[in-house]
N, C-alpha and C positions, 0 to 999 in steps of 0.2 A: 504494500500500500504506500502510496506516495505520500511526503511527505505536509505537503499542503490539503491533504482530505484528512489528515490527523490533526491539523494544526484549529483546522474550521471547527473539527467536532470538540475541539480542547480534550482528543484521548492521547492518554502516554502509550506510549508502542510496546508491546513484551519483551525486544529485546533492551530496551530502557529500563524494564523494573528487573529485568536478571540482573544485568550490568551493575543495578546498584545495590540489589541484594548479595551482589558477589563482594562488590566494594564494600558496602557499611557491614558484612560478615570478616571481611579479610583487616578491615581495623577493627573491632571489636578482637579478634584475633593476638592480634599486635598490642593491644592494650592490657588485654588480661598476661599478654606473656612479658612485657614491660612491667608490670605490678607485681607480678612473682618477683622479679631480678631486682623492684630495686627494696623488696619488702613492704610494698603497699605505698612507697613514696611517686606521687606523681612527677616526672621527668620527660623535660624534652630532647629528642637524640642532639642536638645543637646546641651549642652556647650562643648561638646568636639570636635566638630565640629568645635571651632572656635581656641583649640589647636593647632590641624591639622593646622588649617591655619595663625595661629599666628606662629609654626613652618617655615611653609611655606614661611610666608615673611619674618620673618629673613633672613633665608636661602639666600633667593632672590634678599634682600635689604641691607645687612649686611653682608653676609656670614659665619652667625653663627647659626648653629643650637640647636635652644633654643626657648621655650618658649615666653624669651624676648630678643633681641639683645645685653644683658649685655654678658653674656659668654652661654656655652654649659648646657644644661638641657638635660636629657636621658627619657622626660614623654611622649613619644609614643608608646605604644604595637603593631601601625603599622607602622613602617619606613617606607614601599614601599608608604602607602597612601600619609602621609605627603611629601615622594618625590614627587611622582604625582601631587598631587598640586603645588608644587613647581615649576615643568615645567608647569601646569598650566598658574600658575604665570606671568612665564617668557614669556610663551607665548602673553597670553593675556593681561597681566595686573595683578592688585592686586583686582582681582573681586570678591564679595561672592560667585557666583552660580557657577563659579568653579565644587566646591566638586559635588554640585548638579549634572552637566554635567557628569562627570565621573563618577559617581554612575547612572544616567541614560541608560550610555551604558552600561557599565557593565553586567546591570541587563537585558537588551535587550539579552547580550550575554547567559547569563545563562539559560532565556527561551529556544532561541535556542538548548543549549547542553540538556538542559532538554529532550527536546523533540526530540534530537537524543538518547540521552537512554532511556526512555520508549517506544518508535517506534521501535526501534534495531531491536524485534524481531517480525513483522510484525505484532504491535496492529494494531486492527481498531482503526479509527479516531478517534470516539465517545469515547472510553475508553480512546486515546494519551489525549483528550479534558480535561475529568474529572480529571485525574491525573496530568497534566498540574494546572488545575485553583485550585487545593487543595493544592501544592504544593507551586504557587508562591502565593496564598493567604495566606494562614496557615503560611508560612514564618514568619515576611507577606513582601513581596517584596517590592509593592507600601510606606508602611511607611519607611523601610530601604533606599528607594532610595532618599525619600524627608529627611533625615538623613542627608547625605552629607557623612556618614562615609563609613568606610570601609568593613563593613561586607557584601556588596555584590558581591564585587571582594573576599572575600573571599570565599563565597559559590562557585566560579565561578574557583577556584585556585582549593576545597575541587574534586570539579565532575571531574576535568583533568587530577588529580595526583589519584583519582581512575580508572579512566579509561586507564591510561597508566600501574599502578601498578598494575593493574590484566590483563595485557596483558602479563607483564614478570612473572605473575605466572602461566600462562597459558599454554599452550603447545607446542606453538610456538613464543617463545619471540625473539625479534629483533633487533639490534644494534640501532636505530630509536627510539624503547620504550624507550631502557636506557635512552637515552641523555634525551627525552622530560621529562621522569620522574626525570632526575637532575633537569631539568631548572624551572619543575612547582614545584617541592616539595619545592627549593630554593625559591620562587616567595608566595609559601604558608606560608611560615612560618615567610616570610617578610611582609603580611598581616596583621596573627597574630599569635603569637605562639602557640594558640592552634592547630596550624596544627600540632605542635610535635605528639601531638595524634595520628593521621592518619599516619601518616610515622614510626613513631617506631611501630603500630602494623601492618604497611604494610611489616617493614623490618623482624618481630618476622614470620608472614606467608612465608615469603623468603624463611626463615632458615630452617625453620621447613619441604619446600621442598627442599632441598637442593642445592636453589639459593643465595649462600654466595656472590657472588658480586654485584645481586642484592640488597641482604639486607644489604649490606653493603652501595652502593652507595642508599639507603633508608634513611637510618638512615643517611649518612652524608650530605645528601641535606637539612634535617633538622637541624642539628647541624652547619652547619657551618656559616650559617646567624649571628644565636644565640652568636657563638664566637665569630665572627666578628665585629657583633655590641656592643657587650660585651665587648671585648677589646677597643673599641674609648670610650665608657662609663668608662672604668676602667682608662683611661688614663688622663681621664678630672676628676678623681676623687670621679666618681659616681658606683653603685652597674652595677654587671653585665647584671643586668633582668632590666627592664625599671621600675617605680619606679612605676608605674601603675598596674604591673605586682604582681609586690613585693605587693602593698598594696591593690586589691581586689582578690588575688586569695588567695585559702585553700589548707595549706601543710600541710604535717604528720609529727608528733615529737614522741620521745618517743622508745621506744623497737618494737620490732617485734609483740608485743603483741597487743603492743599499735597502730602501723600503722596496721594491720591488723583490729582491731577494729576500729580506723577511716575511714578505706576503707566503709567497711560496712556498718555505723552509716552514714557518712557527707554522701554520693552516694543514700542511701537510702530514707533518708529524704528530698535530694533537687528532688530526683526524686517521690515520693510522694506529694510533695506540688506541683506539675509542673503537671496539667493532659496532657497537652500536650504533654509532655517528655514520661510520662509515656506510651501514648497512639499506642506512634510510637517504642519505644519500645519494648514491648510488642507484636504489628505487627511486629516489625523484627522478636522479637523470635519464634513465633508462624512459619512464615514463615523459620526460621532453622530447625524447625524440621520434614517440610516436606521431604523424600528422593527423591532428583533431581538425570536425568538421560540421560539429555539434556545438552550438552558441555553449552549453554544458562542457562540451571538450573544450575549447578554448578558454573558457573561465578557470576552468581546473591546469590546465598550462601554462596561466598565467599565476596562479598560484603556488603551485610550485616552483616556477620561476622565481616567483620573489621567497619563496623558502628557501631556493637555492644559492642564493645572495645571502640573505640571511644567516644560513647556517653557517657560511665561507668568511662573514665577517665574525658572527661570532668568535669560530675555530680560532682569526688572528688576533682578535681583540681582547678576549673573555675569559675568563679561566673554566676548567671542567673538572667534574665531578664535584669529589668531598659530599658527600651523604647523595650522590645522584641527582643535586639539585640543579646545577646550572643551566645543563643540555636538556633538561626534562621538558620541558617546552618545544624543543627542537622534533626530541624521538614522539612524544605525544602528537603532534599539528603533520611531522611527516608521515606517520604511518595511516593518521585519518588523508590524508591528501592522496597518498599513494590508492589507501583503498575504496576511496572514491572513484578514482582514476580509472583503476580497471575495472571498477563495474560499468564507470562511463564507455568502456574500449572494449568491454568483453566478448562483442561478435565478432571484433576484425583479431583479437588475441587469441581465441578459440580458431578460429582458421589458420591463423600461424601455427597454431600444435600442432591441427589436423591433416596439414600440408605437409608437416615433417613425417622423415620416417617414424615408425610405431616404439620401437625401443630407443632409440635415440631422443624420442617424443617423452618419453616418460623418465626414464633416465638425466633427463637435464630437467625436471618438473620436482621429481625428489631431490636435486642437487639445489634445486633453487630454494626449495620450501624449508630444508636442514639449513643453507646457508642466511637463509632471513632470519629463523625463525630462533637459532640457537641462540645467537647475540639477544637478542628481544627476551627470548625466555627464561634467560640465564640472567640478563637485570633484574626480570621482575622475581624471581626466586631469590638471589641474590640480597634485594631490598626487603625481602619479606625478611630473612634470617637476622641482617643486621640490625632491622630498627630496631629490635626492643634492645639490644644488644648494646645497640649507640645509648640508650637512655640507660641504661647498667652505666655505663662508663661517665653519661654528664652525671649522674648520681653521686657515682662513687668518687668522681674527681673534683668537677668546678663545682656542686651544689654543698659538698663537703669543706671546698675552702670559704666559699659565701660564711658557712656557718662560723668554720674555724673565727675568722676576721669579725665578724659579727660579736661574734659570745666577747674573744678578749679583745680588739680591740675597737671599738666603738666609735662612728667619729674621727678619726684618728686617719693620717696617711698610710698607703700601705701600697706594695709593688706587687703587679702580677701581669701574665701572659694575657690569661683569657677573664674578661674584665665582663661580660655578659652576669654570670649569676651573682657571683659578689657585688658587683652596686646593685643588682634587684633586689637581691634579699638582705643587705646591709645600706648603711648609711657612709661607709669612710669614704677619703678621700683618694681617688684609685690611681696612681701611674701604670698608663698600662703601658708597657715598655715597647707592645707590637705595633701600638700607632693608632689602632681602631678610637682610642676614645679619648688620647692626649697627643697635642699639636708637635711636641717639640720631639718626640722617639719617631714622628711620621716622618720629621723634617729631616732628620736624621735618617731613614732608614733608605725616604727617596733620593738623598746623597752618597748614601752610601759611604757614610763615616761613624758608623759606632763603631765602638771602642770599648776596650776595659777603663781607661779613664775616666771617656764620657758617658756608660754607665754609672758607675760610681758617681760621679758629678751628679747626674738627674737623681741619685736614688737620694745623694745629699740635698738636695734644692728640695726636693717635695717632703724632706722630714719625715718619710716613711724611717720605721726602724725596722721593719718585718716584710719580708719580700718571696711569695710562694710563685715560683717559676719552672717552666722547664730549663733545667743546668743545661741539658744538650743541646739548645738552642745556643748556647753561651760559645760551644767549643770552637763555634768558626770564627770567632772574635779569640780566640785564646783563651779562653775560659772567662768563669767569675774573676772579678776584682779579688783580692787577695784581703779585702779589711771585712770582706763579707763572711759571716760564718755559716756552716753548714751543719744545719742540727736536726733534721730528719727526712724522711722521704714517706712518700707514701705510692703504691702502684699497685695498677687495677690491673684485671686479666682479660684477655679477650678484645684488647684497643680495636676497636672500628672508625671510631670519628675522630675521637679527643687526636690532636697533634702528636702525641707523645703519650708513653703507657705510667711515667712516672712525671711528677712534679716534687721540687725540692724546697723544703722551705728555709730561710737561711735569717738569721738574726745582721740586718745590715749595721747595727752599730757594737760593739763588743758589752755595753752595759745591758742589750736585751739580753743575749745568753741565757743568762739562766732563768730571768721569766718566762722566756721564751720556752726553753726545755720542760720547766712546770706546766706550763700551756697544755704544751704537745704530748706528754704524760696523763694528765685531765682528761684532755681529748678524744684519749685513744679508746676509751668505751665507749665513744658516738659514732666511730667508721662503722661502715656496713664490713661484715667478718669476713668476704673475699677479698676485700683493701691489706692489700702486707705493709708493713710500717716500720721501718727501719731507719736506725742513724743514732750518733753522740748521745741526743737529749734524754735516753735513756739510764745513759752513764752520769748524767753529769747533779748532783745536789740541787 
């Protein structure tokens, strides 16, 4: 049944209430086996997750947006989520599950859109079904939604502002498309800025048919977020780009020669090491180079056209992986595009089998289906395993230093890597030395001049006396500073997300010592019993 005789009678399709009988069973899933591992403690697999929300209550309780309620911090690559939360917030309260909740619907929405454009053009069910469960599996949705983050309102921003943006390229574009494609392109890029992708090669297709105001109001639905928030950032004295931004994405430097060869080299090699990436890929292009001849074909050709720009900027620009978050976007929108595609193509593709020899025919039909399907189904297995696994590890690592810093010291300066759950669930004042949420470790780190001195220096300037880090982060500087002391360790088992499986925590001035060793002796009947704990403070009075 098509998908316009469903939409007039406002019925949902069967394979829309599988699809999310499978999802809201597959978190449900993940949740109860998350609540074993961390002992009934609620955890998100990310620390950034608790960014978001440590933004969030500032905002809230303070009216300052930052990291911590001292002043303004610019380390969110999504403003709209951390707003969101924010009204959250306000609504409700100062709740974890929050993010969870709106990342739940979200992702409820996105099914739906799903499965109004792979239906569009009157699939059967059975096919809307399969593309549907590759789609938000492969994603993989369920682990994004038990996230709390924002990647699947982004996916959900990605399919709107395609599907308004090939309306105005279309043949008959509409005063209705423009506006909506303002308000989503603006709403994408407030997401995350990798929506710039999508909108600058939506605006470069405009042009190139000669819809200059469309590609104009393209291009500045993306841009103008970006300035916007850029300027409140430049005014409080921080970089244009969120500092997130700045410090895990890949730019080009150099001559024409030289971005040119980086294009090629960085794009190449992250999409090589990514079967995933590459898998969906590869089906876009395979699928361009079919000739479409159905107003349907040619929408779907241009759509993956502009996935196919997108995904290749990405690849140079953007970082990949870490909890499967980054590219999920990419693998979700291409594999619904692909299977669109060839339902659109399926009588001139079905002749190409049937023209070939018979074993030869089938033969390369099984080599195709293992070679999609194993990358695709080896993520979503993959993601299922980890998540709960990631939320053991933020448990047992950063929700456990929050506390540590929280209980003794209150208020109080203090030094650490992963700066998310300690300012949520504490009040001090945080250096975070990787940059995400203090100006001068970023300034520092996009110079490429830390040091053991200049360590020491910042840990002196913010009057921290206690500093929980990862040591091995330190080695490629030469280690810690030598006035820092080293008095215990703590490491979890099974590291999936956390950076590192241990963190150290060091008394940075010699008069904490041995409060510090009291501390961490106190302490140690609050770690969850698979955390090992080891170091000095055990020896020391």
């Amino acid at each position: 049944m098509a998908a316009g005789s469903r939409a007039q009678r406002g019925a949902v399709s069967w394979p829309v209430l599988v699809t999310l009988a499978l999802f809201l069973a597959t978190i449900a899933l993940i949740v109860c086996q998350a609540l074993h591992l961390t002992h009934g403690a609620w955890a998100y697999p990310l620390d950034d997750t608790y960014i978001h929300m440590a933004i969030a209550k500032s905002f809230v309780t303070r009216g300052v947006w930052g990291v911590t309620p001292d002043s303004y911090t610019s380390s969110s690559s999504s403003p709209l989520w951390s707003l969101l939360i924010a009204i959250g917030f306000k609504l409700f309260g100062v709740n974890v599950l929050v993010p969870f909740g709106l990342a739940l619907l979200f992702a409820i929405a996105v099914i739906f859109m799903l499965d109004r454009w792979v239906s569009a053009d009157g699939a059967r069910p059975a096919w809307v079904l399969i593309v549907l469960l590759l789609s938000v599996f492969s994603a993989p949705l369920p682990a994004l939604t038990f996230s709390g983050m924002e990647h699947v309102m982004h996916i959900l921003f990605t399919l709107l502002v395609l599907r308004f943006g090939l309306r105005l390229a279309g043949p008959n574009p509409t005063r209705r498309d423009a506006v909506l494609l303002a308000v989503f392109g603006v709403l994408l890029t407030m997401s995350r800025y990798e929506g710039l992708f999508l909108l600058f090669a939506l605006a470069a297709m405009l042009a190139l048919r000669g819809r200059w105001r469309a590609a104009i109001l393209s291009g500045a639905s993306g841009v103008l977020p970006v300035v916007a928030y850029g300027a409140i950032s430049r005014a409080h004295g921080w970089y244009w780009l969120p500092n997130s931004v700045l410090l895990k994405g890949h730019g080009l430097h150099g001559g024409i020669r030289a971005i040119v060869k980086g294009l090629l080299l960085n794009a190449s090699l992250q999409i090589w090491a990514n079967p995933h990436v590459l898998v969906v890929l590869l089906g876009g292009l395979v699928m361009l180079l079919i000739p479409r001849r159905s107003e349907a074909g040619r929408q779907n050709r241009d759509a993956l056209t502009l996935f196919v720009v997108m995904l290749l900027l990405h690849m140079q620009f953007a970082a990949i992986g870490w909890f499967f978050r980054y590219e999920a976007y990419l693998v979700c929108i291409g594999v619904a595009l692909i299977g669109s595609g060839l339902w659109i193509e399926r009588e001139r593709l079905r002749g190409w089998l049937f023209e070939a020899p018979k074993l030869p025919r089938w033969v390369a039909a099984a080599a195709l289906l293992v070679l999609v399907l194993q990358p695709l189904v080896g993520r979503a297995k993959e993601s299922f395993q980890h998540a709960s696994l990631a939320a053991a590890n933020i448990n047992g690592q950063q929700i456990q230093m929050a506390k540590f810093l929280h209980r003794f010291y209150p208020g109080q300066a203090v030094m650490v890597n992963d700066v998310g759950a300690v300012a949520f669930f504490g009040d001090e004042h945080v250096l975070d030395i990787w940059g995400l949420a203090s100006l001068e470790p970023a300034r520092l780190s996009l110079a490429h001049q830390w040091s053991i001195p200049v360590a020491e220096s910042l840990a002196a300037k913010s009057g921290a006396r206690v500093g929980i880090i990862y040591e091995i982060w330190f080695k490629q500087f030469g280690g810690t500073p030598p006035n820092w002391t080293r008095m215990g360790s703590w490491k979890i088992p099974k590291n999936v997300t956390c950076a590192f499986d241990s963190v150290t925590i060091f008394a940075l001035e010699r008069s904490e010592t041995q409060p510090l060793a009291r501390h961490l002796r106190e302490f140690e009947a609050e770690l969850p019993a698979e955390v090992t704990r080891f170091g000095p403070y055990r020896d020391l009075p």
